[in-house]
Each structure stands twice: as C-alpha cells, then as structure tokens.
N, C-alpha and C positions, 0 to 999 in steps of 0.2 A: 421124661422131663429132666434127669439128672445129668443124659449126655449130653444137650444140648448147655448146658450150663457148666458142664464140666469143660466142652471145648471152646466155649466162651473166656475161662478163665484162663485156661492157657493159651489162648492167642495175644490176652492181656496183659501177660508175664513175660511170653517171647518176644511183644512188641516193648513193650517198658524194657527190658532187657539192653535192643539195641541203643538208646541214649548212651551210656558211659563208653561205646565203641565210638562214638565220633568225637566223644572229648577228648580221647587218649590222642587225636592228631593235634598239634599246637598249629593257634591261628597266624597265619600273616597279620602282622603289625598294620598292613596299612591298608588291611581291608575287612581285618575280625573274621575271616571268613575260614575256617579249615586250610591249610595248606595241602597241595596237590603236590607238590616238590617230592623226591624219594628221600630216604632219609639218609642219614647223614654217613658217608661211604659207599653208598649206591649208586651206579651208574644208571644215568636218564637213558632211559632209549633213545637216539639220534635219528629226529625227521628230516634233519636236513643237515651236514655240518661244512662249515666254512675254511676252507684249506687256503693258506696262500699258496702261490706255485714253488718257491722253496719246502714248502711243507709236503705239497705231491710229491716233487721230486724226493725226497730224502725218504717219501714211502717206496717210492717206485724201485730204487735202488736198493733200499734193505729188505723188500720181497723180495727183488732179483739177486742178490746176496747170499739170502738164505733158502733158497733152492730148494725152497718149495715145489713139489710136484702136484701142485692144486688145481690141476684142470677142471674142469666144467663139464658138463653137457653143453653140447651145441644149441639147446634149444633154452639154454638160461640168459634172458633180456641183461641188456648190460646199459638202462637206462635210470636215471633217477627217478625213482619212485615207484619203478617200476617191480614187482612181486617174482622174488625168486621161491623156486617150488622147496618144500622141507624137506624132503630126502637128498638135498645140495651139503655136501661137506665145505664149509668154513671154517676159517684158520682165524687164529689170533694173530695181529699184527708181532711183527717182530721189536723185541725192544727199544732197538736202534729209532725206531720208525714210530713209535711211542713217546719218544725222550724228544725227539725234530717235529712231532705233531700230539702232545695230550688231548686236544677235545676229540682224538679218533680214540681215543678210551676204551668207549662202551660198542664200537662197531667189532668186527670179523669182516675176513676177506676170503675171495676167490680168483681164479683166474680164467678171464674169457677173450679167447683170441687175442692173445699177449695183452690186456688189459688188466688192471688193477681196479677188481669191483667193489669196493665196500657198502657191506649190509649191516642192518642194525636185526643183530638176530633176535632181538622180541618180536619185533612186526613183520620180520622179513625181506626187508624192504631196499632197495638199493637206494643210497644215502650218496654216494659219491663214484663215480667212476675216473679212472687215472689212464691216461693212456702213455706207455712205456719206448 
C-alpha cells in the first residue's frame, strides 16, 4: 500500500515542479503567450533566408576569395530545403560575406559543383543556394 502512494507523491512534485520552467520564458506582449523567439544573442535557425543579388554576389566572391577547399560529395542535393547528410563538412561564411549579408548569420556553407550551398546547420537544411 505504501508504494503505490509513495509514487503517487512524487509524480505530484515532478509534475508541480514543471510550472516555474515555463515562467522563466517572458511572454510576447501582444499575445501573453510564452515567447518562442531564442534569446537574446542567439541565432534563429534559417528556414528560409532572403538574399538580394548584391547580397549573393558579395558571398559568392568572398567564398571564392577565401579559397576554401569545401568540396562536397557528389551525392549532397544542392536544392532548397532540401536535407544535407551530417557527416557533410561546413564552413562558416567568411567575414567579408557577413558584413554584405547579416541575416546569413546563423547559416554555414559548402561547395557543390562550383556552387554556393548554404545550410542552416540545426536542421540541416539547405536555406539558399548561390550559383558562382
């Protein structure tokens, strides 16, 4: 009779527990709802990010600049959205190419058949490809 009442109790401690973990995220203002946002110096993962063609260009050029030897496998897709395998070595964009594009921030790149792939290395995912 005791166990069953003992692991009653502590299901009731673990679960009251978690209330003060969802307080500690502050809510959006115009929704009271938890914010999902990362916090503040965190980079978002990128599902999608929007480059103008000055902005390609000035990556395409400061990869090809910095002479990177970032080849690929031949068998790594070089389409948006499409899922690069994890054993793929990506690079961090180069400065120059950061300072003529910030919202590629939070991506990494590779190179596939002289192209500029960028992936958002949480999900894997190609985000943008740049052709050179």
């Amino acid at each position: 009779m005791k166990r069953p009442f003992l692991w009653g109790v502590l299901t009731v401690a673990f679960l009251s527990s978690l209330g003060p973990v969802a307080s500690q995220v502050p809510p959006d203002p115009k929704t009271q709802q938890p914010s999902l946002d990362p916090p503040h110096g965190a980079v978002a993962p990128a599902a999608q990010i929007q480059l103008t063609a000055e902005q390609r260009v000035a990556i395409a050029d400061a990869v090809r600049q910095a002479g990177t030897k970032a080849k690929a496998p031949p068998n790594v897709p070089a389409t948006v959205g499409a899922q690069v395998p994890p054993v793929i070595d990506l690079y961090v964009l180069p400065d120059r190419a950061l300072s003529a594009a910030p919202e590629a921030k939070g991506v990494k790149y590779t190179l596939v058949d002289d192209q500029v792939v960028l992936v958002d290395p949480t999900t894997m995912r190609v985000v943008d490809v740049i052709r050179q």
